[in-house]
N, C-alpha and C positions, 0 to 999 in steps of 0.2 A: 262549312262556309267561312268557320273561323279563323281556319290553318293560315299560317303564313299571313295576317290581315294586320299590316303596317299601323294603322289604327290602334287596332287593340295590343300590338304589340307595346305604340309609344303610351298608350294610358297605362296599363302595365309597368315599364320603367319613370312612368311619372310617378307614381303611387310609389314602386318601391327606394326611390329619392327621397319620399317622402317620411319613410323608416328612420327608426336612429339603428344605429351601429355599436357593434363593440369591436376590439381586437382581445384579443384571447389566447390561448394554447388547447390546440384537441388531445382529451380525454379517447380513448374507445374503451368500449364494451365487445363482451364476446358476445353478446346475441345483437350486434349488428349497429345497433345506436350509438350514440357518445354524447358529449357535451362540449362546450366552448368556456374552458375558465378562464375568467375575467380576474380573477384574484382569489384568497382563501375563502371568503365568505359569496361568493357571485359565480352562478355559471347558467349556462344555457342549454336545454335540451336541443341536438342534432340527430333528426330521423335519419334513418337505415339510407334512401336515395342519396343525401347530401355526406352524409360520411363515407362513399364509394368515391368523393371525389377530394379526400383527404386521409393523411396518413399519421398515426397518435404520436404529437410532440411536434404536428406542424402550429409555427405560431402565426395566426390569419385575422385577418378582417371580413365579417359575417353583419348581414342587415340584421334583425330581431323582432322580432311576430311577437305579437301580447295575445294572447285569446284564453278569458276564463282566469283568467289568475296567473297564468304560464308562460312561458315562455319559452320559443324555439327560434335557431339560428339557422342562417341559411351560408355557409362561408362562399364567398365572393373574389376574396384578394390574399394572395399568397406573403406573408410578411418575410418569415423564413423557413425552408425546408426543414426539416427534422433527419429527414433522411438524404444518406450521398451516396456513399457507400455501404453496403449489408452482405453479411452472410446468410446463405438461404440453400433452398434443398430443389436439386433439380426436376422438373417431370417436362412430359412433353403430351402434346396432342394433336393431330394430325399431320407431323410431322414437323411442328414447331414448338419450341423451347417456350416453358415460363418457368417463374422462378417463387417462390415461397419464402419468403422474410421470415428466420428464425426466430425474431421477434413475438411473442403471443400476441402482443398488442396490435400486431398487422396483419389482419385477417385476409392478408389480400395471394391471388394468384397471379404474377403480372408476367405479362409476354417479353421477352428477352430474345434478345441473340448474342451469340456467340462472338466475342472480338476476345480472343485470347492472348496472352502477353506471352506466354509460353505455348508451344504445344501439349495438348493435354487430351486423351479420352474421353467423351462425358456419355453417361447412359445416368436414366433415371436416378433418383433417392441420390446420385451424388452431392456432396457440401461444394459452392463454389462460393466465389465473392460479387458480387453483380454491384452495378453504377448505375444509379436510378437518373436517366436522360429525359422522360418526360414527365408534368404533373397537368395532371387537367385545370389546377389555379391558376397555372402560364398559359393558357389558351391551346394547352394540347388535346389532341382526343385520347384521352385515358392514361395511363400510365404505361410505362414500357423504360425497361433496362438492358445494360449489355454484362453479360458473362466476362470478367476481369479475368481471373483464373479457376482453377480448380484447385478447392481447399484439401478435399479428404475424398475416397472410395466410402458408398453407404457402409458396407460392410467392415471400415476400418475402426480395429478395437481403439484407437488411437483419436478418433475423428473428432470426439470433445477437445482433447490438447490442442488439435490442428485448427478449429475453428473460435477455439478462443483467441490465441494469437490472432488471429485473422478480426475477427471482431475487435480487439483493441489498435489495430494496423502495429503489431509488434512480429521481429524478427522470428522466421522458424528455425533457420539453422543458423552457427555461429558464422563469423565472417572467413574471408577465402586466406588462406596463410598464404603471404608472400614468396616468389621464389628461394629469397635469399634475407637471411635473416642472422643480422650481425651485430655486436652490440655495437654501438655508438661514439662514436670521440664525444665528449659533449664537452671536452676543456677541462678537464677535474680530474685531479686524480683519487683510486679506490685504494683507503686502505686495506690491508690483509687484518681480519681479524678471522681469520676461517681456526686459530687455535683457542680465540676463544668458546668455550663451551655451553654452547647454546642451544635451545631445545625447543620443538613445539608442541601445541596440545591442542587437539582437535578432535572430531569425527571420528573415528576407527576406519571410515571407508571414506577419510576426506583426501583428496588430490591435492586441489588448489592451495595449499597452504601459503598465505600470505606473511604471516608474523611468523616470528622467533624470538625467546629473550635468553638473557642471560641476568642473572641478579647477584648481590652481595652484598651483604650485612656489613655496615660500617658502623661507627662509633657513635653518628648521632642519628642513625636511623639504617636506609638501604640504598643501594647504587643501582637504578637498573637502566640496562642498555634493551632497548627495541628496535629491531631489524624490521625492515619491510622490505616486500618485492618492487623490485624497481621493474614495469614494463615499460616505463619511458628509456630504458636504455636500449631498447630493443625497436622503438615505434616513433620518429623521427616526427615531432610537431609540425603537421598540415599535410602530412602521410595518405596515401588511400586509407590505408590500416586506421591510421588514427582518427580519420573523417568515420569512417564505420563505426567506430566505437562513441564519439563522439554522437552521433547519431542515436545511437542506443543507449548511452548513459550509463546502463546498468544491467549486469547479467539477469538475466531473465529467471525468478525461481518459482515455477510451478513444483504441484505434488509428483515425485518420481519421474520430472525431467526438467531439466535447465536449458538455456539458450545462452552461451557466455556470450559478455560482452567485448571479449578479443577470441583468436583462435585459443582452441584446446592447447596447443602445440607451447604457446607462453603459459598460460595460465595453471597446466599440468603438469606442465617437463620446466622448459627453460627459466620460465620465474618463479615457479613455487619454487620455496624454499626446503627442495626433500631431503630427505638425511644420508649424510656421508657425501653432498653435492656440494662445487663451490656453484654460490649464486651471486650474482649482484643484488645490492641491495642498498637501501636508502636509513641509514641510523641514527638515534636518537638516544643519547645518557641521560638518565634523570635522577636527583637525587632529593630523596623523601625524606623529611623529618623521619622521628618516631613517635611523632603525630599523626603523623597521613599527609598533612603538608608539603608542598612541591616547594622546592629549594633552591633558589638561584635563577638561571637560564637553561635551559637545556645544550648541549654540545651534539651538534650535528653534521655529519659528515655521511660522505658515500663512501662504502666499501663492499670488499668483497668478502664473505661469510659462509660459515659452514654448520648445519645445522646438526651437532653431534645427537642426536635424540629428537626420534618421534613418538610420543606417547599420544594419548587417549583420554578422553575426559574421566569416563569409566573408571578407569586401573587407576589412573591418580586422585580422585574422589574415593573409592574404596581402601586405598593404599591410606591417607591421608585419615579416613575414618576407622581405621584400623579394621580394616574386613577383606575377603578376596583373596585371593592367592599372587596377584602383582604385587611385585617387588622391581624398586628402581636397581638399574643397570650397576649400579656403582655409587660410591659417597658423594663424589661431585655432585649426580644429580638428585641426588636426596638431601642436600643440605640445600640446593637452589631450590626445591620446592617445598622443605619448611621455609624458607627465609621469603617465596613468595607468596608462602600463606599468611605469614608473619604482616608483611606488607598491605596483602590485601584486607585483613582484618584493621589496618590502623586505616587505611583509605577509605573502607565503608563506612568506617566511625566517624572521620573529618567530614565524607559527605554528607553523613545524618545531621551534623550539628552544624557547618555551614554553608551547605549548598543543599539539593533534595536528592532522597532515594524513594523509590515507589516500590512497594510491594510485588515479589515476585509472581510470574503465572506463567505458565506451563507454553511451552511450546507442542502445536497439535504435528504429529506428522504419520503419512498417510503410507502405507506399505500393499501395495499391490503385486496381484497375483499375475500371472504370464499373460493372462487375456486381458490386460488392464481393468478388472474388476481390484475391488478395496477386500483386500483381506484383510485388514486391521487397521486402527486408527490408534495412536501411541501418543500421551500424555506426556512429553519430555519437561521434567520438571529440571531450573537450576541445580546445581550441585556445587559443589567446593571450586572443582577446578573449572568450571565452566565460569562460574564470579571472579577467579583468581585473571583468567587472560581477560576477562569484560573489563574489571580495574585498572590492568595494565592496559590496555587500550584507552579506557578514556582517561588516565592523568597524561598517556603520550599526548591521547587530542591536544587536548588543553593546554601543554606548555609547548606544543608546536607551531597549533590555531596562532596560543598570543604571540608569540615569538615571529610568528610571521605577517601577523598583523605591524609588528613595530618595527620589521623590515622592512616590508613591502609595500604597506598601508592597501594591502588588498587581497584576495586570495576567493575559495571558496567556503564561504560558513554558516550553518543551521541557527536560524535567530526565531526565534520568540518571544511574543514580546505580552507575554499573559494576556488579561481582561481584555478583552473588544472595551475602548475606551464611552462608547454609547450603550454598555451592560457596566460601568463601573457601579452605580447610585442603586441599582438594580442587586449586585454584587454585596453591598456594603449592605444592604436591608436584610437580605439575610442570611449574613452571616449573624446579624445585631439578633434577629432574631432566634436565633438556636445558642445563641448566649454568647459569642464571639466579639470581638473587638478586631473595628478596621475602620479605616477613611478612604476616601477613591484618591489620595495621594499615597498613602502606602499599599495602596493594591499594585497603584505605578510604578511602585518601586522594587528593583531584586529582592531588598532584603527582606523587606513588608511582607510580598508574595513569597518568600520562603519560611517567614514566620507561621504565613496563615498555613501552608502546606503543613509543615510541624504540627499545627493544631491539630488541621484534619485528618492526620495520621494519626493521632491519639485517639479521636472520635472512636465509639464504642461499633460504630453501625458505615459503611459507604453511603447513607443518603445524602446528606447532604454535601457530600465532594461528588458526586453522579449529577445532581442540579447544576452545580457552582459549574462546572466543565462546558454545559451549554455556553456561557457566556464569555467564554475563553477564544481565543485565537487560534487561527489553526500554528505550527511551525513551518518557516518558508528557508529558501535556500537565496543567500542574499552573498555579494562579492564585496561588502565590509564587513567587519566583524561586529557584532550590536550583543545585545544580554539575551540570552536562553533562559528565561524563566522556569521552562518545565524542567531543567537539570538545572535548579538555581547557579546560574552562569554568569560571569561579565562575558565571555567570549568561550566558540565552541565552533569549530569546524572538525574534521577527517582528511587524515591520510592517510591509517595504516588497512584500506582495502581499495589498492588502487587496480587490484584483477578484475575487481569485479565492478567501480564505482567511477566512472569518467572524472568526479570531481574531486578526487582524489588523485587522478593522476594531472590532473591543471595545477593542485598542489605542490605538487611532486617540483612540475617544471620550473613552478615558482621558487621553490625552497634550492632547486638548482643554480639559479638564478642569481637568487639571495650569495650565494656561496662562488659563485664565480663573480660578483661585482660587476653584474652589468650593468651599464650606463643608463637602458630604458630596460623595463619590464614588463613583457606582455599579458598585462592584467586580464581576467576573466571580465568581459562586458554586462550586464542586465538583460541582454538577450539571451545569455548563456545561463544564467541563474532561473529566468522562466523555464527555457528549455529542461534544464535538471530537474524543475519541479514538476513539470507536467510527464515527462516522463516517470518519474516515484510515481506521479499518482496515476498511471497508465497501467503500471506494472502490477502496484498492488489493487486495481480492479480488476485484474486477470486472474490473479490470484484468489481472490475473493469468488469470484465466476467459474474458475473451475473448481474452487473446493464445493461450492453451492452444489453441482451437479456430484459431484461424487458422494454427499452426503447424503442427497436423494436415492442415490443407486443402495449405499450402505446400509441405512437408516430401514431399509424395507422390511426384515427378517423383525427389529424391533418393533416397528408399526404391528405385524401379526403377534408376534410374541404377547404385544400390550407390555413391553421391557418399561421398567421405573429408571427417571433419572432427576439426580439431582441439577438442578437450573439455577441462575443469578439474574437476578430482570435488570437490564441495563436499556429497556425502554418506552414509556409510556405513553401511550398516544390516544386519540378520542377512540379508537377503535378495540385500542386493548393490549397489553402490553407484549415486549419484546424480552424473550431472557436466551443465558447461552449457558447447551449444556455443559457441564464438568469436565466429562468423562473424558466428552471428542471432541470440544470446541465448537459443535452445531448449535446455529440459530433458529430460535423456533420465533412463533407467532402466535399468543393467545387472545383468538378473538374474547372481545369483551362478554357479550351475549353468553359465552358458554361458561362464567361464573357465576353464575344464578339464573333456579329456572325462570324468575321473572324478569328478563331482562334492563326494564324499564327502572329496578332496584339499583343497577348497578353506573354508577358514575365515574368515569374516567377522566381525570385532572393532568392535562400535558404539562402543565404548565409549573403547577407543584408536585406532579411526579406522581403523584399518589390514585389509587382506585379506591373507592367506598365504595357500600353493599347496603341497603338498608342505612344510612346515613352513617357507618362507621367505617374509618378506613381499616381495609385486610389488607392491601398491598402498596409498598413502598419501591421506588427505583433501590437497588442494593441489594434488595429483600434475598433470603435463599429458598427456594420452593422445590416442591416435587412435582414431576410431572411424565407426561405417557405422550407417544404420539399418537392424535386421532388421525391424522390426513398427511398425505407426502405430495405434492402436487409439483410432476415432474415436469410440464413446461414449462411453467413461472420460475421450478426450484427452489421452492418454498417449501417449508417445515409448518406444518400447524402440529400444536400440542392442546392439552388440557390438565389442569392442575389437579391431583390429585389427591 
């Protein structure tokens, strides 16, 4: 007699008027509940009924029930979606489409149809991309999405590469090569240095070779000339080609497959710089004390060059440590790579004492088998020659960055600017406290911030530079030239990877620019510098997301074995710390609870980094530990360990 009774209906929304409100972000749970967080310390229990009609990471407005002490929310109003687009796994039933959010957090089945941008097949277990069109917050009935494309085939051993892309909205294949592809008048002429003798050093299975040098020892130090590829000679500013690139920013590098950021066809053939080829290209002379000090202005010009020598990080790291059976080609190239190890030794010393160097660590890479399974994970530590072309690269940065800041007064460049200036006083306490000396003016300043760095690199332990880093800035990509703290810098941009780096070819255009005297300059805008940066950070959560998943696949044979590894905790939090293995660069998770059997003993401090056990601390952020995996949890893609 109650149903539909206008009455009790309006007493009903008089009462729940009567409620107070939060807005929040939805939490879910895998057994169906969730919460409504209001902040760090404040959240709301949401029953199973009212979180069917939300989705985890929508931020909403919810009434709030008190009964008993507790607290439950009811969400009401939609603030903003969480979800837009998703990658999900097809199924169907009675002969209609839904779609499954690869998400864990979205426990939901939702009905879908088919609006395909392409023509494409779909049967079951297929990966597509679906467009979430209804939310029940908006006064819809229930949720419902449309089929954008198809990602991957269930069965494709490839279907994690396909769907991470997809998940980040990044490129799968590289862009379409023009019909006709001719270098460019651009007003300038290229000198001919194709006889001088110039070499590269990469990869053993690298293509894209961007750089080239040539070096020599003079009286008050070394002469070295750096060649780059020039694809702006090829890709005419405001190009289809170059809107493409533009668009992507940056070649795409997952484990065992790349996405370039132009075609293959420049970036392999016409621009890499391969040996016995003439190429175009963009150069730069520099001359080094025998200090390590940059000397003058740089002299830079366009020509045309010839890359007599491709070597190998390998052969010339062994060569150089006296081991291996390579031997350079001739005297030419052996006296240019004592003379650029000569070099690089006096430039790491200049940057230790007046700018900063960081301790090296291993680059992790992944080597897969035919079926895209991980057949090994490979520890690439630096080496001689690998430091010898990192040096020459960035003293080129550096005096091309300034050189064209004080031509152009603009370009594109990597600024840092240390401390978050509201963690300075935070900063200064303690450093005071581990015995250190600082003021939050000289943390403000380059040279301050590279003294402290010097210190911290002396410290016996990483703790206390693993804390100090919370209160740091991230580094942004900005179109003036400002101080890079973290490479104690007055000024620091990129040009010499313009195959692979869009803002390195805006460089490019600029230093063209500079050199023909033209009247106005088409500067890089503040739009274009967001752009750049949200892409780096697109690319490297891709990359992050697919290593996650392939260390889950890998990591299994170890989880049974009970395999030991050695770990670094680089993160502590009320739940339990974070460390990463050695071996393969895997993150693990050790919840707190499983350092002692009484849990209640064990105290976790985010804040000073440290865990005590019975009131004394065992673990510090830096710390080196041992440890085992207990648990591999492949939908999250998570690592849990236990210390051993």
């Amino acid at each position: 007699m109650f149903k539909d009774n206008p009455l009790l209906a309006q007493l009903k929304q008089e009462i729940r008027e009567t409620l107070p409100t939060a807005e929040g972000t939805i939490k879910a749970t895998a057994k169906g509940y969730g919460f409504l967080e209001v902040d760090r310390k404040t959240s709301h229990f949401i029953a199973p009924p009212f979180m069917k009609k939300v989705i985890h990471g929508d931020k909403v407005s919810a009434v709030v029930r008190s009964e008993n002490g507790k607290t439950q929310a009811e969400p009401e109003k939609l603030i903003q979606q969480a979800v837009t687009r998703f990658v999900a796994t097809l199924g169907s039933r009675n002969g209609k489409w839904f779609v499954t959010p690869e998400n864990h957090n979205i426990n939901l089945n939702i009905n879908a149809k088919a609006d395909l941008k392409a023509p494409a097949k779909l049967a079951d277990g297929d990966w597509v991309l679906a467009e979430l069109k209804r939310h029940p917050l908006k006064g819809d009935n229930g949720f419902y999405a449309h089929i954008i494309h198809k990602v991957a085939d269930k069965d494709d051993p490839y279907a994690a590469w396909q769907c991470t892309l997809a998940r980040h909205d990044l490129p799968v294949v590289e862009p379409e090569l023009p019909e006709q592809l001719d270098i460019i008048d651009e007003g300038l002429p290229r000198q001919d240095l194709t006889d001088v003798a110039m070499f590269t050093i990469d990869g053993a299975s690298t293509r894209d070779m961007d750089d080239a040098l040539a070096i020599e020892t003079t009286d008050k130090g070394w002469r070295l000339t750096v060649a780059i590829a020039d694809p702006t000679a090829y890709i005419a500013a405001g190009s289809a080609l170059d809107e493409a690139a533009k668009d992507r920013a940056f070649t795409v590098y997952l484990p065992a497959r790349n996405v370039s950021m132009i075609p293959s066809r420049l970036s392999e053939q016409l621009c890499s710089l391969v040996e016995n080829e003439d190429r175009p290209a963009v150069v730069a002379t520099l001359d080094i004390g025998n200090d390590g000090a940059l000397v003058g202005t740089p002299e830079i010009r366009l020509a045309t060059v010839r890359s007599h020598y491709k070597l190998a990080y390998d052969d010339v790291s062994d060569w150089l440590e006296q081991s291996g059976s390579w031997q350079p080609a001739d005297d030419v190239i052996a006296t240019q790579l004592h003379a650029l190890h000569a070099m690089t030794q006096a430039r790491v010393a200049w940057r230790n004492e007046h700018a900063i160097t960081f301790p090296d660590r291993p680059d992790y890479r992944f080597e897969l088998n035919d079926d895209a399974s991980v057949k090994a994970i490979h520890a690439d530590y630096r080496r001689i020659a690998n430091s010898m072309i990192e040096e020459s690269m960035i003293v080129a940065n550096i005096a091309v960055s300034t050189w064209l800041q004080q031509k152009a007064e603009g370009g594109i460049y990597n600024v840092h600017l240390g401390f978050e200036d509201e963690q300075l006083e935070t900063a200064v306490a303690l450093i005071s406290e581990h015995g250190g000396e600082a003021t939050a003016e000289s943390l403000k300043s380059l040279s301050g911030f590279c003294q402290l760095r010097r210190w911290l690199n002396a410290q016996e332990t990483g703790y206390l530079d693993s804390r100090l880093r919370k209160f740091q800035s991230f580094s942004e990509v900005d179109v003036q030239a400002g101080p890079h703290f973290g490479m104690g810098l007055d000024c620091y941009g990129t040009w010499t990877s313009p195959i692979r780096k869009y803002g390195d070819m805006i460089n490019h255009r600029l230093i063209k620019a500079v050199l023909r005297q033209d009247a106005e300059l088409a500067l890089p805008s503040k739009a274009d510098a967001e752009h750049l940066t949200e892409r780096r950070k697109r690319n490297r959560f891709a990359e992050r997301d697919l290593s996650d998943f392939l260390y889950t696949q890998y990591l299994q044979t170890a989880l049974s074995e009970k395999t030991e590894f050695d770990a670094e905790i680089f993160d502590i939090n009320r739940g339990g710390m974070r460390a990463r293995l050695i071996a393969n660069g895997a993150m693990v998770f050790i919840p707190a609870p499983t350092l002692h059997s009484d849990k209640k003993q064990v105290q976790a401090n985010a804040d000073d980094g440290l865990i005590s056990i019975e009131g004394e601390v065992k673990y510090r952020l830096a710390d080196s530990i041992k440890v085992r995996l207990s648990e591999i949890k492949t939908v999250s893609r998570s690592l849990v360990a236990e210390v051993i």
